[in-house]
C-alpha positions in Angstrom: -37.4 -57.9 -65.3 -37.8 -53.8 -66.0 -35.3 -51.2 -65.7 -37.0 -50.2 -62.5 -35.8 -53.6 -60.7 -32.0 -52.5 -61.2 -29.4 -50.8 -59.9 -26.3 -49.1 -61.1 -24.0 -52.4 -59.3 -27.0 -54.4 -61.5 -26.4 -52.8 -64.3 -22.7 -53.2 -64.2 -22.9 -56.6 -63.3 -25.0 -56.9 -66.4 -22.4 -55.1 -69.3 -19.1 -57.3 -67.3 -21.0 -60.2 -68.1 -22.6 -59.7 -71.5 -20.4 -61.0 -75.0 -19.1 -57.9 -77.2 -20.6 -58.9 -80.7 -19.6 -55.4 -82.4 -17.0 -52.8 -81.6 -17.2 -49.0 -82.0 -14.9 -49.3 -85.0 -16.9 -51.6 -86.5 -19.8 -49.5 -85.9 -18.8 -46.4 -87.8 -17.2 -48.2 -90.5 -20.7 -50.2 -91.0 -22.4 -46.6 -90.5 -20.1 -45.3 -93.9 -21.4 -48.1 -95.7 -25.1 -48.1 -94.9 -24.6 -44.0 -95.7 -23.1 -44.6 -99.2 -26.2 -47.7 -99.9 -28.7 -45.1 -99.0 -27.0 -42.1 -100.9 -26.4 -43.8 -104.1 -30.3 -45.0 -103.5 -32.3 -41.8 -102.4 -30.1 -38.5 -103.2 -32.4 -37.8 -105.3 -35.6 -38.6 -103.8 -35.8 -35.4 -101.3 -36.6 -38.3 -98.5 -37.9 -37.3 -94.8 -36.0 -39.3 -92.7 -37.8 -40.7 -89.8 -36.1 -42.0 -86.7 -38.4 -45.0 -84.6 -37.7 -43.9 -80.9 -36.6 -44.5 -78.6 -34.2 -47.0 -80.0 -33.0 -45.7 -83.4 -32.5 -42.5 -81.8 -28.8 -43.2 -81.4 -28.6 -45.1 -85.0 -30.4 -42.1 -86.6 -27.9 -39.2 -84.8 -24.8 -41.4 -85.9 -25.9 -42.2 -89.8 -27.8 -38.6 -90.6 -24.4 -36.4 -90.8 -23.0 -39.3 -92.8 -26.2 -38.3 -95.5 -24.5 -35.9 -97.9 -28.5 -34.7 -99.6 -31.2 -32.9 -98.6 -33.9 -34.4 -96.4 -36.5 -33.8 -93.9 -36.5 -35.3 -90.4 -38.9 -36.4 -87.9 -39.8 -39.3 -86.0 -42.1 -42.0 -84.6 -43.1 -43.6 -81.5 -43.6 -46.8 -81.4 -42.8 -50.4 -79.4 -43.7 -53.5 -78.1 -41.0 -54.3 -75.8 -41.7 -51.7 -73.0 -38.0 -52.0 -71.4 -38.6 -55.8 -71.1 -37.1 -58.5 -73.8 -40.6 -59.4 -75.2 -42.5 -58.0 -77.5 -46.4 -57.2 -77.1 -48.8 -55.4 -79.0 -47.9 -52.4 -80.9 -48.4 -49.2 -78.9 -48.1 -46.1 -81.1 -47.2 -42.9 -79.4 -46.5 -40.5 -81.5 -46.7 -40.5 -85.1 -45.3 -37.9 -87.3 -46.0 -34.5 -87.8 -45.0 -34.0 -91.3 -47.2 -34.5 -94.4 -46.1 -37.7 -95.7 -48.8 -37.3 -99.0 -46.6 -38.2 -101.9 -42.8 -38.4 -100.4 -40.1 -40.8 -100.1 -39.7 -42.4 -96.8 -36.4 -43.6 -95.1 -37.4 -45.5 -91.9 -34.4 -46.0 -89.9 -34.7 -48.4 -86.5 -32.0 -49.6 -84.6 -32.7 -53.3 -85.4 -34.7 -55.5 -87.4 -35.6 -58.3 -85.1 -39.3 -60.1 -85.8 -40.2 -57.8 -88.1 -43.2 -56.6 -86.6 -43.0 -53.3 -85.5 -41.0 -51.7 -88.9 -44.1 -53.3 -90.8 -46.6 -51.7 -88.9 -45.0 -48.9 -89.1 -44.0 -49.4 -92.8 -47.7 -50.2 -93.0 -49.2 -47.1 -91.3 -46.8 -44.9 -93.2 -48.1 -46.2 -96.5 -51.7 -45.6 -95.4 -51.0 -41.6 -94.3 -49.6 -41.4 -98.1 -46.2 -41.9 -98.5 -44.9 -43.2 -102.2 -42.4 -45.3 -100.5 -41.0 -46.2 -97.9 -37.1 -47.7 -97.6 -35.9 -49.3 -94.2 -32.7 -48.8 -93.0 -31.5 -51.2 -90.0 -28.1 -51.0 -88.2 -28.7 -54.7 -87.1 -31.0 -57.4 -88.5 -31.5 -60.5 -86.0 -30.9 -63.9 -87.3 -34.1 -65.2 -85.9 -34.1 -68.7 -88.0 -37.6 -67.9 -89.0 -39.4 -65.6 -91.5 -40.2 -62.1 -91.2 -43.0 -60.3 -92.3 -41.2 -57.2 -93.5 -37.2 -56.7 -94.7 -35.2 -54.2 -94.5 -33.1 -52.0 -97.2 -30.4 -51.6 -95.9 -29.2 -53.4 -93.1 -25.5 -52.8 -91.5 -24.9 -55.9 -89.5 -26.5 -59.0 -88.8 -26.8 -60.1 -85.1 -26.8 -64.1 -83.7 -30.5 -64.6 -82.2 -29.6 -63.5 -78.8 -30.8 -60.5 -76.8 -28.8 -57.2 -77.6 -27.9 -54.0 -76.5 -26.1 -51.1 -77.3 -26.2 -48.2 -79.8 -29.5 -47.8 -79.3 -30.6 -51.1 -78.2 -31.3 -51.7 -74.4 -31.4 -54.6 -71.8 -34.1 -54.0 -69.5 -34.0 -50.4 -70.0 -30.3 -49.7 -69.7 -26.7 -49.4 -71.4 -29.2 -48.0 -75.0 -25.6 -45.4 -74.7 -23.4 -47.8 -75.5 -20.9 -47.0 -78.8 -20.8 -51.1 -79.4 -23.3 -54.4 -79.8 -23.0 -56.5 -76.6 -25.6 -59.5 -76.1 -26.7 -61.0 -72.5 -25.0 -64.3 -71.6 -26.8 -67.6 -72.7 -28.8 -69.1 -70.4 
């Protein structure tokens, strides 16, 4: 199902029937934590700060006020779900536009759930010269399997169920949520 098969009665017939996993609250005191992880790990590092859109765009607007250092920012494009619940190949849109030669990475996405889009990305970074790169995840997904990449700093860990909210999406919708909520079971 894409976002283009739904309505707004769909969509609110999706959120009254999904399970809240994480409040707001919860949220923004996980976001001071991961903020104080990463300080006390890159203040010193003059980092650029890269958001993965379009997900982490809502992670990355929440956790970059809470960065008391100086730091560069730009982004990347790139996904393999498409606004549907299953990954596919990696489709990079846009990759950044600063000189990575040399610098300190943080690579925030809104979740860490196979793994393989942050290590492509980690991956491609690496290769257009960054030193290193850090990960930071507000939600890693308890898959029950192994990943090929893990992150730095991870906020929350999430049952292996699909999610939405604060950046997430269901089928293209509800990524403006301020809390975790995952679809009901089958």
């Amino acid at each position: 199902m894409k976002s283009g098969n739904l309505d707004a009665k769909h969509a609110w017939t999706l959120f009254n029937n999904a399970d809240l996993l994480h409040g707001a609250t919860e949220i923004e005191l996980t976001l001071d934590q991961l903020a104080s992880q990463i300080t006390d790990a890159m203040a010193d590092t003059f980092p650029i700060a890269l958001c993965v859109m379009g997900g982490a765009v809502v992670f990355a607007g929440k956790l970059l006020p809470r960065l008391g250092f100086p730091l560069e920012f730009d982004y990347l494009h790139a996904t393999r779900y498409r606004d549907g619940t299953s990954g596919g190949e990696i489709e990079w849109s846009v990759l950044p536009r600063k000189s990575l030669q040399g610098r300190a990475i943080l690579l925030m996405d809104d979740i860490l759930d196979e793994g393989h889009t942050l290590a492509a990305a980690k991956a491609r970074l690496l290769e257009l010269g960054a030193a290193e790169v850090k990960i930071a995840v507000l939600a890693d997904k308890l898959i029950g399997r192994a990943k090929p990449i893990a992150a730095d700093f991870v906020g929350l860990h999430l049952p292996d169920r699909y999610v939405f909210g604060m950046g997430m999406d269901a089928f293209g919708l509800w990524r403006n949520l301020p809390a975790i909520y995952a679809l009901k079971e089958q």
